[in-house]
N, C-alpha and C positions, 0 to 999 in steps of 0.2 A: 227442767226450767226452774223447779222449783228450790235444787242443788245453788244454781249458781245463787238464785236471788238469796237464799238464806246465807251462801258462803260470804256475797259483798257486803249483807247486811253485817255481818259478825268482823269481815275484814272492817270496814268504817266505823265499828264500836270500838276495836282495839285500837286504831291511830285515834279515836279520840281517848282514850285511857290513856294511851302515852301523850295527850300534849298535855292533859290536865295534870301532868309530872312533869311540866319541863321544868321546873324549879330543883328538883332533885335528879334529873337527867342527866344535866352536865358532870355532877359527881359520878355518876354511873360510869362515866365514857371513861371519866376523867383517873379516877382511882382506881384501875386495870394496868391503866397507861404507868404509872409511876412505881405499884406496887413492881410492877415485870419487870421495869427499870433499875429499878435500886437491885433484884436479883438477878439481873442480868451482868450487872455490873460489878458485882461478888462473884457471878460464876465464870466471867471471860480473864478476872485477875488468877483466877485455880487455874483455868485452863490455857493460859496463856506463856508461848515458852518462854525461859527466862535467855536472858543474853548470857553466853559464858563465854570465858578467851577457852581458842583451842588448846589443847592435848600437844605441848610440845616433847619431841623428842630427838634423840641423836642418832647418829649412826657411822658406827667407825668400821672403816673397810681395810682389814689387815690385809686385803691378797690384791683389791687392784687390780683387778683383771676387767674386762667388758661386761662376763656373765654378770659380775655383781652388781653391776652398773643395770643390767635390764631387772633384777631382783630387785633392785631397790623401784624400780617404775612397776612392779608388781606389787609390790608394797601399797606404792600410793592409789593403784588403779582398783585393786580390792578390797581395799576398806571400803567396811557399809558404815564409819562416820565420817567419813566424807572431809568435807571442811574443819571438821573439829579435831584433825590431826594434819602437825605441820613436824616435817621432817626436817630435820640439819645435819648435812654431815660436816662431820668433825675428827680431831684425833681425838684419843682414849684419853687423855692429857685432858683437852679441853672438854669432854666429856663428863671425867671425874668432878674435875673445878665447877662445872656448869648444876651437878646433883647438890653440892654441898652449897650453891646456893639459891637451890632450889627455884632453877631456869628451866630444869624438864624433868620432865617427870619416870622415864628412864632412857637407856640408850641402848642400842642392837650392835652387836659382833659379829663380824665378818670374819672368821678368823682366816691366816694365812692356809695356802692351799686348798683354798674351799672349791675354786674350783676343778683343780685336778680330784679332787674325791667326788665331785659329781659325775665326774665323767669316768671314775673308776670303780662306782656303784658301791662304792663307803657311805656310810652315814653321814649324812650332813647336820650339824647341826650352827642353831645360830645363837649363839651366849645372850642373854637378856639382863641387864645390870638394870634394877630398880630402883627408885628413890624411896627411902624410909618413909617421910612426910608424907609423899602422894602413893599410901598404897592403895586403892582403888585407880586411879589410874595407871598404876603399874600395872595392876590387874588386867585391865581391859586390851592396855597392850600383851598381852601373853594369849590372851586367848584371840586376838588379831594375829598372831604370829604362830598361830597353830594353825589359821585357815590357807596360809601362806605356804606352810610347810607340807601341807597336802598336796600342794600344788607343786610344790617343788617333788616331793617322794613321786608324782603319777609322771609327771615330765621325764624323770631321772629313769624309771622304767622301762620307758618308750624310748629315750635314747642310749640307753643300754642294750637294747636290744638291735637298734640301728648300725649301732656302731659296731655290733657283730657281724653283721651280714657286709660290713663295709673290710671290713679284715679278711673276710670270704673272698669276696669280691678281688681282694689283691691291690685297692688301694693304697697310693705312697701316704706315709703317714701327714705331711702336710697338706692333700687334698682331702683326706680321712676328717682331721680336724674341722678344716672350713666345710665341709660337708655337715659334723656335727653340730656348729656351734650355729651353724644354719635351723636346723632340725631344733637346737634347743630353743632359738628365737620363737621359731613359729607355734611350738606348744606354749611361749610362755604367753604371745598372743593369743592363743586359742582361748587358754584360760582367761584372760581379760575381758575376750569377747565372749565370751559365755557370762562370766559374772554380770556386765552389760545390759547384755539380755534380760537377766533376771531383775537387773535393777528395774529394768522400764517397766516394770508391771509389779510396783512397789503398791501398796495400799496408802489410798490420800485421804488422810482423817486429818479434814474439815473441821472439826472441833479444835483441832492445835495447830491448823497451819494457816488458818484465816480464822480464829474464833467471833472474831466482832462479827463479821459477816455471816457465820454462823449461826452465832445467838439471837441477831438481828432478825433473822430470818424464823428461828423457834419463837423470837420472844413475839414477834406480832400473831403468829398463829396462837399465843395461849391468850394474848390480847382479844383477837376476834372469840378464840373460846368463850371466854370469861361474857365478854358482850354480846351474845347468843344467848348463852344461860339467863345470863340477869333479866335478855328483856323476857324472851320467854315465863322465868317466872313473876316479872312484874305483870305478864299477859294473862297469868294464870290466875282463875279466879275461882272461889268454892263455890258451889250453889246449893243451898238448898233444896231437900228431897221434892217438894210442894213444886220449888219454881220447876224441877228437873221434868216430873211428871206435867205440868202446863206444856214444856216447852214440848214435850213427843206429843201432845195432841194436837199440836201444832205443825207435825214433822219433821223435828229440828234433831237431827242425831249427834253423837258426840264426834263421829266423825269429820263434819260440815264444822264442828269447832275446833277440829284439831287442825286441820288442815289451814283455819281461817288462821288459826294462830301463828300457823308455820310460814304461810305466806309474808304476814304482816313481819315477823321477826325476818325473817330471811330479807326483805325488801330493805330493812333498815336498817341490819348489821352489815350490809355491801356497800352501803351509801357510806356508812362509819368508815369499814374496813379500804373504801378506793378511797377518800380523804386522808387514812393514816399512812395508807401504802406511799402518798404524793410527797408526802412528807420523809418516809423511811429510804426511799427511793436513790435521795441523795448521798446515804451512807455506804452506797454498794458501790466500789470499786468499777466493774464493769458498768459499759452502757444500757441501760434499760429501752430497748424501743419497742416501740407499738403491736410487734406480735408480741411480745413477751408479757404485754400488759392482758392483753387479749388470753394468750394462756394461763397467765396467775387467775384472770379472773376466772373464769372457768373450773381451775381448779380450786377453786375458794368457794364459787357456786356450788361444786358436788361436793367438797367436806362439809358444806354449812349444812347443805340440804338432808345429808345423810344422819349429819350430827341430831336439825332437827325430828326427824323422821324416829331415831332411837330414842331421844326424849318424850317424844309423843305418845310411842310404843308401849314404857315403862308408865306413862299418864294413864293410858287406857288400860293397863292390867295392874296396874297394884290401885286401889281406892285409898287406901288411908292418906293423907295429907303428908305427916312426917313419915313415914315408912318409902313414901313417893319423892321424898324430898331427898329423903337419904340416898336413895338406888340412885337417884337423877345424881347427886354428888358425886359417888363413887364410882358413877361411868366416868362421868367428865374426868374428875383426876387418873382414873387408869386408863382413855383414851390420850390425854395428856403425859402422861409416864411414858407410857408405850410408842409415843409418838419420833421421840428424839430430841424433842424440844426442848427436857431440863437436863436428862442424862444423855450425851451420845451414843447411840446406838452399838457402837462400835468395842462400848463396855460393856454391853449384855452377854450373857452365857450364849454361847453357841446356839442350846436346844432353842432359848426363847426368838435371836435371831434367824431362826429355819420359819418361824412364824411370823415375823412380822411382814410380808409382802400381802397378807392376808388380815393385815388391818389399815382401818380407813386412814386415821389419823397420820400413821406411819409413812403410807402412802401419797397423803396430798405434800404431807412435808418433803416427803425425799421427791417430787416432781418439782416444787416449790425450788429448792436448794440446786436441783438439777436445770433448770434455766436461768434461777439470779447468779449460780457462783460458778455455776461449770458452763452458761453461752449454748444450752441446751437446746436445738431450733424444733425439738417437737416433743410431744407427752402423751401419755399412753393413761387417755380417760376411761378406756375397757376397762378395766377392774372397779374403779371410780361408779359409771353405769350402773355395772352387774349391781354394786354393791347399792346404791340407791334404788334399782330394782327392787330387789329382796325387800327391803327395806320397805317399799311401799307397799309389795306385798302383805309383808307380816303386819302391815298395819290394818290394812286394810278387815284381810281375817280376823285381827285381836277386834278389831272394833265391829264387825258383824258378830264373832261369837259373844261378847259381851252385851249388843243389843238384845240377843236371844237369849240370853242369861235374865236379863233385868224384866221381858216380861213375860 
């Protein structure tokens, strides 16, 4: 009984501390808001891709056959850039004319009987003429047309060997052929749909392929950071050794303060942070409804609460004022680091990414991003819990061994 009465008594102290600030409050809210904006706005121009014309190029078919006709749809079907290469075919003629004025960037050769050497298990190869001016994109195509030619050498195997067991066989050489030219179809399909495959489970880094909505999403979480701290330590107050010893014979432990303080900031930075959300709300692409609001909350509840609860922890084991001020600093910016929020995640060293699933900050933000940008219909507050658990645990402990310390 005595717990609560002392905790409402200290939560109603601290709402009155913060109104007797409402005069420098509104800067409080206010100047989180604009600093995170203005670098938000420098970091989505970095990260933002730029528009460029495609990668064009030629392609002169000396032999004219079908086969090259499905090579060149292998061509376009395996590129991993996709859109940013446009093929033309052309003569060698119009090809040269096209480099010297620097229309493409180079052109591919098909030379004559390319396909009787595929089917007579010759070397194929395919001539690459570059443009002087664009060698980096010459480049790119050369190493495009090596992954091509893999595909061509594994094909060419496979129906080389076909087409021996077809000569076994006793095949007329004109069902032999259409037999072949069958078999070479269907591997150059295979290969397509394999590459396919591979595509569909491409990694989707969020930081450059929707960055507004990205940073939008990090920049209100260092916002509610930033408004957590601050009021917490406008809540934070010295005392006096004299008043410290009045208030335990009194029964008032620092715990019943810590806690009061945790409540009072947690109550007011949600009030903050569901105001700015209504406002940010509008910048996100997809529709926001009402379970999603329901889940962000929740998940803003257990980063705050956790965030407070590690603040509180570091109050009750360091004493010194600036020694306590500093640790409280350099959590926040390495919970803020670590979170995703200013760097994307996706540029960390591997080792550091094997641990992030195992930090709070990292966590709420990537559930956060996982219902505003990806339409995510649930979240996995288990780890969230656990970790608020612990959290209240170790507070608890540090503030029962510190009582037993002090008398």
């Amino acid at each position: 009984m005595h717990f609560i009465k002392h905790l409402l008594l200290f939560s109603k102290n601290h709402l009155m501390q913060l109104r007797r600030k409402w005069l420098s409050l509104p800067l409080l809210l206010i100047f989180p808001i604009i600093l995170v904006g203005l670098a938000a706005t420098i970091i989505i121009s970095f990260f933002s891709p730029v528009d460029k014309s495609p990668i064009e190029i030629g392609l002169v078919d000396l032999d004219g056959s079908e086969e090259t006709q499905l090579v060149v749809q292998l061509i376009e079907e395996s590129s991993q850039l996709g859109s940013y290469i446009v093929i033309h075919s052309m003569s060698e003629k119009d090809a040269l004319a096209a480099i010297d004025q620097d229309k493409i960037s180079s052109y591919i050769v098909f030379p004559a009987n390319f396909t009787n050497h595929l089917y007579q298990g010759e070397s194929v190869k395919m001539p690459i003429i570059g443009n002087p001016n664009q060698p980096l994109e010459s480049y790119m195509i050369t190493e495009l047309m090596e992954s091509v030619s893999r595909h061509l050498r594994s094909s060419q195997a496979n129906i080389l060997t076909i087409n021996n067991y077809a000569k076994e066989f006793g095949l007329d050489n004109e069902a032999r052929n259409e037999f072949v030219f069958q078999q070479f179809q269907d591997f150059l399909f295979y290969t397509i749909g394999r590459d396919r495959v591979l595509n569909e489970k491409e990694i989707s880094n969020l930081a450059t392929a929707s960055p507004v909505d990205y940073f939008v999403v990090g920049g209100w979480l260092i916002i509610i950071t930033i408004w957590i701290f601050s009021i917490f330590q406008v809540l934070t107050k010295e005392h006096s050794n004299r008043l410290k010893n009045r208030m335990r014979l009194y029964g008032v432990t620092e715990l019943q303060q810590s806690i009061a303080k945790i409540i009072v900031t947690l109550v007011v930075s949600l009030i903050f942070s569901g105001i700015s959300f209504y406002f940010l709300s509008s910048l996100f692409e997809t529709e926001v409804i009402v379970q999603d609001l329901v889940r962000i909350g929740i998940v803003t509840t257990l980063y705050s609460s956790f965030f407070l609860l590690s603040l509180a922890i570091i109050e009750t084991l360091i004493s010194s004022q600036k020694l306590r001020l500093l640790a409280q600093s350099l959590f926040t910016v390495a919970s803020l680091i670590l979170s995703g929020a200013i760097i994307p995640v996706i540029y960390y060293p591997l080792s550091i990414q094997a641990v992030m699933p195992y930090i709070f900050s990292f966590e709420s933000l990537r559930w956060m991003q996982e219902i505003l940008l990806n339409d995510r219909l649930y979240a996995d507050y288990i780890p969230l819990l656990l970790m608020n658990g612990a959290g209240t645990l170790i507070l608890l402990a540090a503030s029962s061994w510190k009582e037993r310390v002090i008398q």
